[in-house]
N, C-alpha and C positions, 0 to 999 in steps of 0.2 A: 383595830383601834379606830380608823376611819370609820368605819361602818356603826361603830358604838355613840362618836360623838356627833353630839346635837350642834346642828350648824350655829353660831355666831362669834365673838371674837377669839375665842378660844381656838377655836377651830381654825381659823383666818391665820392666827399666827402660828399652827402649829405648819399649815400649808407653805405659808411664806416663807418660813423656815429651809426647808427641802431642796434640798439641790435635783432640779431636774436630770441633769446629765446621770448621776448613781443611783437611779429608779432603774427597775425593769420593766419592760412593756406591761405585764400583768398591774403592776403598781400604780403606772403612768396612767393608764385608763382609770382606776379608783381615785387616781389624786384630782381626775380631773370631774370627775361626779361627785367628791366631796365641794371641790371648787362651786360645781354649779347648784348644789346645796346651801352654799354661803350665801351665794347669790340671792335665791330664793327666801333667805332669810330676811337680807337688804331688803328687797323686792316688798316683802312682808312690812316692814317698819317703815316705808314709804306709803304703801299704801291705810298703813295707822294712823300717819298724822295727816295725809288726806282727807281721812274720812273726819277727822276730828275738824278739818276747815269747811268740810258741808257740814258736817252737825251745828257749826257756829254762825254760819251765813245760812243756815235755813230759814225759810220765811221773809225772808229779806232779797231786798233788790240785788245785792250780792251776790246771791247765791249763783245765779244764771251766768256769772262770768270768772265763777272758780276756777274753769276751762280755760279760758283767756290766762288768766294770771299763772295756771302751770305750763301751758304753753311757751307766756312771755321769759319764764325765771328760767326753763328748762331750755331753751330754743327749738322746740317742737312745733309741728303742724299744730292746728287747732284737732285734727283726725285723731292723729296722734297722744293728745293729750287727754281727750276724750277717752281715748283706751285707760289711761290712769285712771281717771274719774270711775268708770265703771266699775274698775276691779276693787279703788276702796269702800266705794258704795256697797258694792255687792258683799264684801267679804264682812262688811258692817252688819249684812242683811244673812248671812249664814258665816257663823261663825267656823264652821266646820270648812270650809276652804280655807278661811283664814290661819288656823291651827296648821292645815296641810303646808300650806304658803312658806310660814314661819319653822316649821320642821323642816321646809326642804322636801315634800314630797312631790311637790308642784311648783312649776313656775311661775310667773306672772302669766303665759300665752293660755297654759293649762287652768290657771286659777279663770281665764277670763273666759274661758270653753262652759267651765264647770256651772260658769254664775248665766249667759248670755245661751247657750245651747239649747234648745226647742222651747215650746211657748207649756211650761208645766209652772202650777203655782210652788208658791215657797214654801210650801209641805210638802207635798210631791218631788221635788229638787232635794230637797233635803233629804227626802230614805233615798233615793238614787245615787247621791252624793257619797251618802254613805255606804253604799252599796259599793261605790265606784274608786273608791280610797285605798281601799286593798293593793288594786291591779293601779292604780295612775301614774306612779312613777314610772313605771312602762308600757303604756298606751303614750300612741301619738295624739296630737291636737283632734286630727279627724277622726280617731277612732272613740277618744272622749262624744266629741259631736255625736258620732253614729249612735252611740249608745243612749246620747240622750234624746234621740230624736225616734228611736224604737222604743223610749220611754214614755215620751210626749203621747204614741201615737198609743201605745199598749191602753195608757190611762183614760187615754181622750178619745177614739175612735171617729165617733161622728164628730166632736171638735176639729179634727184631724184635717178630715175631707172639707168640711167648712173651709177650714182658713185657705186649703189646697184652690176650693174653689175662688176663692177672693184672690189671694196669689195668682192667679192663672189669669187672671182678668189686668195684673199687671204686667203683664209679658211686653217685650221689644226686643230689637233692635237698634243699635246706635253704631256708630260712627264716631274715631277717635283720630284724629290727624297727630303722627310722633314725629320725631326725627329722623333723617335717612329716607327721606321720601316713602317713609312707609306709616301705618296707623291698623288702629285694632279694632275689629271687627266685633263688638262682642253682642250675646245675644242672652236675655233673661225670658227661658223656657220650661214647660214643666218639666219634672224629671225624666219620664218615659219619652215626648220627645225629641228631649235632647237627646238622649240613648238612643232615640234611631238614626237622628242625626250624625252623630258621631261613628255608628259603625256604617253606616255609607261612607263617607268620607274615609272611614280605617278601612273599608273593603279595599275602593277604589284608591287608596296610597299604599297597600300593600300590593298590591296589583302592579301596579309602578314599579315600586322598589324593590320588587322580585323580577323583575324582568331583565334577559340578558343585556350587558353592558351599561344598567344603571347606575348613576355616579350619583345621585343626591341621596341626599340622609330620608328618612323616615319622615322627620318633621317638614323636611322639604314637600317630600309627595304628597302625605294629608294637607297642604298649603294648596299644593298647586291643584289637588282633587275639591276640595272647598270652591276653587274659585272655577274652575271647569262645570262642576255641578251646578253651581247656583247660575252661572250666565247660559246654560245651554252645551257647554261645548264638551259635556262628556256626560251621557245617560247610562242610568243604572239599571238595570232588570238582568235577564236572562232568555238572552238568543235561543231559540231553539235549534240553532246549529251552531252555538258559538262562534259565531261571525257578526263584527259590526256593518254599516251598511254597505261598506266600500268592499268588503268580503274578506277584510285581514284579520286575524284574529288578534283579540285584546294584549296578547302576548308581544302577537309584532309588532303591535301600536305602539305598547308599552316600551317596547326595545329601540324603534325607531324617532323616541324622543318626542312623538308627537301628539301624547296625550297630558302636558303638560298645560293644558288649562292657559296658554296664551302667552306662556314662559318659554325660556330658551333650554333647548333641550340639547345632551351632551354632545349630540351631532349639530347643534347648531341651527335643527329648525326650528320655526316658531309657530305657534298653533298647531291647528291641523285639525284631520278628521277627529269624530269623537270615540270616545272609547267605552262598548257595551263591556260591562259588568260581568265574568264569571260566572257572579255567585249573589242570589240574593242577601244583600247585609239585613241582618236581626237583631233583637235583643235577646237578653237572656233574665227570665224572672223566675225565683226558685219562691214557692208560694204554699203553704198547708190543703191538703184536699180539704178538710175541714171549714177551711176560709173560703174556699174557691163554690163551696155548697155553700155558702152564706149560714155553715155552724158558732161560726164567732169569727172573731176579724183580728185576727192576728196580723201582724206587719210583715207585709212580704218582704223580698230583696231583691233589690233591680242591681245587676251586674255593673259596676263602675259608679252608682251610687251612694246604695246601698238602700237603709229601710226607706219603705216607701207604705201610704195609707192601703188596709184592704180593698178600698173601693177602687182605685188605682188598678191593682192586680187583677180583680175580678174583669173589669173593663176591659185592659189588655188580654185575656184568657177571652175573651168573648170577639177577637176578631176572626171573621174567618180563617186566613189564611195564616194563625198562630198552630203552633206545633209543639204539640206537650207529649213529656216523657214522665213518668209513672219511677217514681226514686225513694226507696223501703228507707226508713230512717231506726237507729236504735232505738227502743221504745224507752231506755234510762235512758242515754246521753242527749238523744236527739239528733246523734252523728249520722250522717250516711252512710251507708254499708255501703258495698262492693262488688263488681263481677272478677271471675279472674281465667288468666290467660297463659300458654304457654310460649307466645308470640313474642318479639320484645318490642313488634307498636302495637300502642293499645286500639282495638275497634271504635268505631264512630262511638257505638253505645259509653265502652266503659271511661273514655275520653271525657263524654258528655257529663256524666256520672261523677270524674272528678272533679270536673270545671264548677259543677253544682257544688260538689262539697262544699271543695276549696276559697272558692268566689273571688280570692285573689290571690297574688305570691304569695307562699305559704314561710319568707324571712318574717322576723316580727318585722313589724309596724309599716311592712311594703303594701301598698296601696294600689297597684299593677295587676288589673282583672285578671282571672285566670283563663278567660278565651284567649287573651292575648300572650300568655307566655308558652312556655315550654313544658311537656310531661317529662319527668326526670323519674329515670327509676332511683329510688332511694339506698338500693343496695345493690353495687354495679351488675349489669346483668351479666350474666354468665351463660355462653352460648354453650357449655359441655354440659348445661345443668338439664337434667329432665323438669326438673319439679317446675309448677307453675311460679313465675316471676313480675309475668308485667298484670298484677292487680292492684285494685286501690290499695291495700294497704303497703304495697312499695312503690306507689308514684306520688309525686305530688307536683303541684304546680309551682314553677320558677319564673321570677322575670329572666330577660337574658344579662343583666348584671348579676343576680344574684344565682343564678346558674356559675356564669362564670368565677362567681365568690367558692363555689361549692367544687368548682373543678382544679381551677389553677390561684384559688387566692387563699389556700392552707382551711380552710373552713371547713368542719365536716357534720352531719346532718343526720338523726334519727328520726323515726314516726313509732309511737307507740301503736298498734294494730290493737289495741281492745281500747283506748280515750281519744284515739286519734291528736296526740298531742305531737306534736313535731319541736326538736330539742336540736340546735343550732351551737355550736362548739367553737367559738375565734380562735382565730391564730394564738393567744395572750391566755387561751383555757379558761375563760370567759364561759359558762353557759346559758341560751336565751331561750325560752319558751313562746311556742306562738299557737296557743289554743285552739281544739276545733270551731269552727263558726258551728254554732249551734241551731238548726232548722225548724226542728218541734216545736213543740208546746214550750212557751216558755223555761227554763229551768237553770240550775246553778251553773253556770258557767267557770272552768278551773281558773285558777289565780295565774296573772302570770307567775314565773319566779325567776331567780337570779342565782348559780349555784359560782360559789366562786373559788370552786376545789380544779385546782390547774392539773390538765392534762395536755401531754404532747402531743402538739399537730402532727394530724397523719395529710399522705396522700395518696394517690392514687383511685381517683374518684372518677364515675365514668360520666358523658356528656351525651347526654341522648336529648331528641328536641327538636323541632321543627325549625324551618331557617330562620334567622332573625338579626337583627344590630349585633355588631360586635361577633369576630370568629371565635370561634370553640375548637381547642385541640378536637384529633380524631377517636374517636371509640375505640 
């Protein structure tokens, strides 16, 4: 009945009605997505009569301070109110979000992705859009984004690099003074990189936070590696004896508190020697050989990104010291194929291989690169088995939450091995869909879906994975 009715007051009072307490979890969860349906209805009808006060102060000195006056009525930032502006503008200007808006397929943040997401005219937006309708009810905000910005880039290629180039000419640095004697560092850089940036900095704070008797979090140690790097006091490369200059290895540095970048470490020293690097930090870009010969310029994917211009990719493939691996794609799906193994860790190769697939946590709408999580066999391994187990089509990549969802939080977890669709099962028999990333030649990508035939949580899930945040029962 939920699922039939079209959100507005009808709806409102059938909701209001309901006694929370005599729902059952299954129920509880649809009451609350009919809820945010309603929402999106409101959300809808606000932005209608918005756009009806630009349509009436257009051309007029009024118009420029529409903004002003829903800020002042609402008690909004002028930012803030801005964001209204946009969304009734826009939805004025394609009526097909607006439709979505008003059914409830979309939110306001979704409707504002849909209208503001890469630089494509209002024909080009519009068959995307409607390309995008299908699946947006569950797509996240950034995953709307990504799609319209591998649409931006598909349409417009050499527009692409353009603007990449003008962009790149606006880069910085700033400086933010907060509260707590602390402030934010933040930095506007291309995408690649920031990607290199960011996996030095995750090199050398995993480095850290893997070292015996470390007590700070993750977000600690990339803090304190940030700040060590940039001032000198901890270099990255690769010893050729794995020894920093003083001759202790980055391990014991790591342990003896004193590669904290000029922080107090859990033995209470401060500073100290600097700490050589393990492992050279890299990126990871999955890119068409066809692109990479300059056949057409299909948009690559920069790991942690996401699409990026082919010029971009080509450029990165052209430094020396880049290292490329050679990955057979289905020639219908466009999926990755697979090695396999009778092992139950997977080799450097076929690791590398799912990391490409996957590109990030394989829950929907997790965002969590897949270099950075866990290989999870999908069908607990079984050490009495002969047959081959740890291949791609029974590993996929986990953040270490949502590993933990899959071990000890009742959740249980499929992979189709011929669409590579990965099918997520809640505690409440909930089922969610999280599509293959599709690598090829552009083509149809599955819909998400939403099956909401209840079945009883199982357990007994196995936890395989590299170490990371958060303990995992044992295997």
């Amino acid at each position: 009945m939920l699922d039939d009715a079209r959100p507005g007051p009808d709806l409102a009072g059938t909701l209001a009605a309901l006694d929370e307490a005599e729902l059952d979890d299954f129920t509880i969860l649809e009451v609350l997505a009919a809820w945010e349906r309603v929402a999106a209805w409101a959300q809808a009808g606000s932005a209608r009569v918005l756009a009806e006060m630009l349509e009436r102060t257009s051309g007029s000195s009024r118009h420029e301070f529409v903004v002003d006056a829903v800020a002042a009525r609402l008690g909004l930032t002028r930012h803030a109110a801005a964001q209204h502006v946009t969304v009734a503008h826009g939805t004025s200007r394609l009526p097909e979000v607006a439709d979505a808006l008003a059914a409830g397929v979309v939110d306001r943040r979704k409707a504002e992705a849909l209208i503001e997401a890469g630089r494509l005219s209002d024909d080009v937006r519009r068959e995307v859009v409607t390309s995008l309708l299908p699946d947006a009810e569950h797509l996240t905000v950034p995953q709307i984004r990504a799609r319209l910005r591998r649409a931006e880039i598909e349409a417009d290629p050499e527009g692409s690099d353009a603007r990449h180039r003008a962009a790149r000419a606006e880069r910085f640095v700033r400086l933010e003074p907060v509260d707590d004697a602390m402030a934010y560092l933040t930095a506007y850089l291309p995408a690649d990189d920031a990607a290199r940036a960011f996996a030095a900095i995750d090199d050398a704070g995993l480095a850290m936070r893997r070292a015996p008797g470390e007590a700070r979090r993750l977000d600690e140690c990339r803090a304190d590696a940030l700040t060590a790097l940039v001032t000198g006091q901890l270099a990255t490369g690769q010893p050729a004896t794995g020894q920093t200059a003083t001759g202790q290895s980055a391990t014991e540095l790591a342990a003896s508190g004193r590669a904290a970048g000029g922080g107090t470490s859990p033995g209470g020293d401060v500073g100290g020697p600097v700490l050589a690097s393990r492992s050279r930090a890299g990126i990871r870009v999955t890119v068409a050989a066809s692109t990479l010969l300059g056949s057409d310029d299909l948009p690559a994917i920069l790991a942690g990104h996401g699409p990026i211009p082919a010029e971009m990719a080509r450029t990165l493939a052209s430094d020396p010291d880049a290292v490329w691996q050679r990955l057979f794609t289905d020639p219908g799906s466009g999926v990755l194929t697979d090695l396999s193994s009778r092992a139950y860790r997977p080799s450097a190769a076929l690791r590398a291989a799912v990391v490409a697939r996957d590109v990030t946590c394989t829950f929907p709408g997790c965002r969590v690169p897949a270099a950075s999580s866990d290989l999870d066999h999908v069908e607990p391994f079984d050490p009495a088995s002969d047959a081959p187990q740890t291949h791609g089509g029974n590993l996929h990549a986990l953040c270490r939450t949502h590993h933990r969802a899959k071990t000890v939080g009742g959740w249980r977890v499929e992979r189709d091995p011929v669409d590579g669709r990965t099918t997520w099962t809640a505690p409440t028999g909930h089922r969610f869909d999280r599509p293959p990333v599709v690598h090829g030649p552009p083509g149809e990508i599955p819909p998400h879906q939403i099956s909401r035939d209840q079945d009883p949580p199982a357990g007994g899930l196995d936890a395989c994975g590299r170490p990371g945040e958060g303990p995992l029962p044992p295997f």
